[in-house]
N, C-alpha and C positions, 0 to 999 in steps of 0.2 A: 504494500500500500504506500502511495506517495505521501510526503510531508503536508502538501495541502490537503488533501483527504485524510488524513490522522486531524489537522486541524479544524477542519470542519467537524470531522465525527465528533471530535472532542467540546466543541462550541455547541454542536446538536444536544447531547449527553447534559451541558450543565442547563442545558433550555431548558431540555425536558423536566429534568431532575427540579430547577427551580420553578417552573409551571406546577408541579403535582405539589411541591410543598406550601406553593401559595395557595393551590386550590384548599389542600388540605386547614390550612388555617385561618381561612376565608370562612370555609365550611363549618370548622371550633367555635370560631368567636362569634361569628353573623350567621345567626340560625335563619334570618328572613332574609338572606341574600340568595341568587339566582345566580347559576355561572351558565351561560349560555355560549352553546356552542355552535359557529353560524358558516356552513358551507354550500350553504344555497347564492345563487349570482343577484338576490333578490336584495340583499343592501351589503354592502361590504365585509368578506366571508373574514371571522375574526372569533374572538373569546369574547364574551363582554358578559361585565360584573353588573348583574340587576339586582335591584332593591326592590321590595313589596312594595304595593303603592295604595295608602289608604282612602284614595280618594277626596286627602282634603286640602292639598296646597296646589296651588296649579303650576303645571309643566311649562317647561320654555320648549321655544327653537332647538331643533339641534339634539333636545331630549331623544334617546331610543325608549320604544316603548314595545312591551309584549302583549297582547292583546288579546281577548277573544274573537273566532273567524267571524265577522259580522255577517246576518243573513243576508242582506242583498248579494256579497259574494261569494254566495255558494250555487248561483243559481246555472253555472256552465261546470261545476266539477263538484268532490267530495273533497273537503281537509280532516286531516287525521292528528293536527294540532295545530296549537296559537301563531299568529304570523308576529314578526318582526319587522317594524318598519320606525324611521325617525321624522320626530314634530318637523313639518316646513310648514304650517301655517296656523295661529291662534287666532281666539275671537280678537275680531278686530282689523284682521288684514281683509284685506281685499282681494280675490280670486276670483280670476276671470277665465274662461274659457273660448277661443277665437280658432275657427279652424283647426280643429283640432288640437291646438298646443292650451298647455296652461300656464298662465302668468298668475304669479303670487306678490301684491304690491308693486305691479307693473314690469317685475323681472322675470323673464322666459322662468320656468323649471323644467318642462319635458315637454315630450308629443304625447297624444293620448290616441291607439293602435284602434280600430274597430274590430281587429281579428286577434284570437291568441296564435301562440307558437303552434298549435294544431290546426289551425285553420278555421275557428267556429268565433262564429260573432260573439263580441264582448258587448255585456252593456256598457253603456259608458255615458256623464254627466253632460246636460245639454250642456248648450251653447250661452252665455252671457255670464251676468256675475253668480257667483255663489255663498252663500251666506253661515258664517260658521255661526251657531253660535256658541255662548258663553261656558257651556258643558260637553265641547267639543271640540277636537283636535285633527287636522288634513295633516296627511300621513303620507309619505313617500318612502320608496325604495332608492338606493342609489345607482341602480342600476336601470337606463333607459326603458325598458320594461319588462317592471315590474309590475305586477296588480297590486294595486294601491288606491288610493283614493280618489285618483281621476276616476275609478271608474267604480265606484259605490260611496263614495261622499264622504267626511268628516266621519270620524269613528266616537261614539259615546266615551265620556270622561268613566261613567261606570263599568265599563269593556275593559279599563287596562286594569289588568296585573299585577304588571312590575315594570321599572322604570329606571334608566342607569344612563348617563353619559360618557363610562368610561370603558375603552375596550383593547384589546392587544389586539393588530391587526396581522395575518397570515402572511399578507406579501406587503411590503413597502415600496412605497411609489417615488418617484425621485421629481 
C-alpha cells in the first residue's frame, strides 16, 4: 500500500472513530436529540444533529426541519417516512409563483417541474402570490428537484418534529 493511501486510511479511521464517539455522547447527554442520517439528492446528503421541537418558538430561515409526509403529497406515491427539507420562507415573505419558477421576496429559488422523474404529473401550486401564514413554514430541498413545497404548499408549524441547523456534510464543495 502506498504512503498516501496509508494516509488517507488512516484520516478515514480517526473520522470514523471520532463520528461514532460523538454520536455516542450526543446520544448520553441529549436524550431529545435526533442524529439524522441524509443520503437522498433531496437537500444536501450529510449527518445532521436535530432537536425535538415543541412547537412553541418559531423557526428561522435556513432552519432544517423533519416533518411529517403532508397529505396533499402523497397523492402520486407512498412515503414510508418523515421528509427533510430547510425553512426558505416565513410568514411574512412574499412568494410568488410566475411561469413556472418560484420567487421568494423577489429572489429566483427554483423551477417548479409539472412531471416527476417517472414521468407522471405532479400537482403543483398555481400561479401568482402565495400566502404563508403565521403557523407555517415553505420548505425546500437543495436540490433543483426536489418535492417540496412548490408543489403542496407551506407545511403546518404542528407537522414538524425536530429541528437543527447544524450538520456535517458528506462531500465538501470548494
Amino acid at each position: 500500500m502506498s504512503i498516501k493511501k496509508k494516509i488517507i486510511t488512516s484520516k478515514l479511521n480517526i473520522a470514523v472513530f471520532v463520528f461514532f464517539i460523538t454520536i455516542g455522547i450526543t446520544k448520553l447527554f441529549y436524550q431529545d436529540r435526533k442524529i439524522y442520517i441524509n443520503i437522498t439528492p433531496s437537500i444536501k446528503p450529510g449527518i445532521y444533529m436535530m432537536r425535538k421541537y415543541e412547537k412553541k418558538l418559531p423557526l428561522k430561515k435556513g432552519t432544517f426541519v423533519i416533518f411529517s409526509v403532508p397529505s396533499k403529497a402523497t397523492k402520486n406515491r407512498e412515503y414510508y417516512q418523515d421528509f427533510i427539507k430547510e425553512i426558505v420562507g416565513i410568514y411574512g415573505d412574499d412568494i410568488e409563483i410566475i411561469d413556472n419558477k418560484i420567487y421568494i421576496n423577489d429572489e429566483f429559488k427554483g423551477d417548479i417541474f409539472e412531471k416527476d422523474s417517472y414521468g407522471n404529473n405532479i400537482r403543483t401550486l398555481k400561479e401568482g402570490k402565495q400566502e404563508i401564514r403565521e403557523d407555517e413554514y415553505f420548505v425546500m430541498g437543495s436540490n433543483p428537484k426536489s418535492y417540496d413545497s412548490r408543489y403542496w404548499g407551506a407545511i403546518k408549524q404542528q407537522d414538524i418534529l425536530y429541528f437543527g441547523t447544524f450538520y456535517i456534510p458528506f462531500t465538501w464543495e470548494k
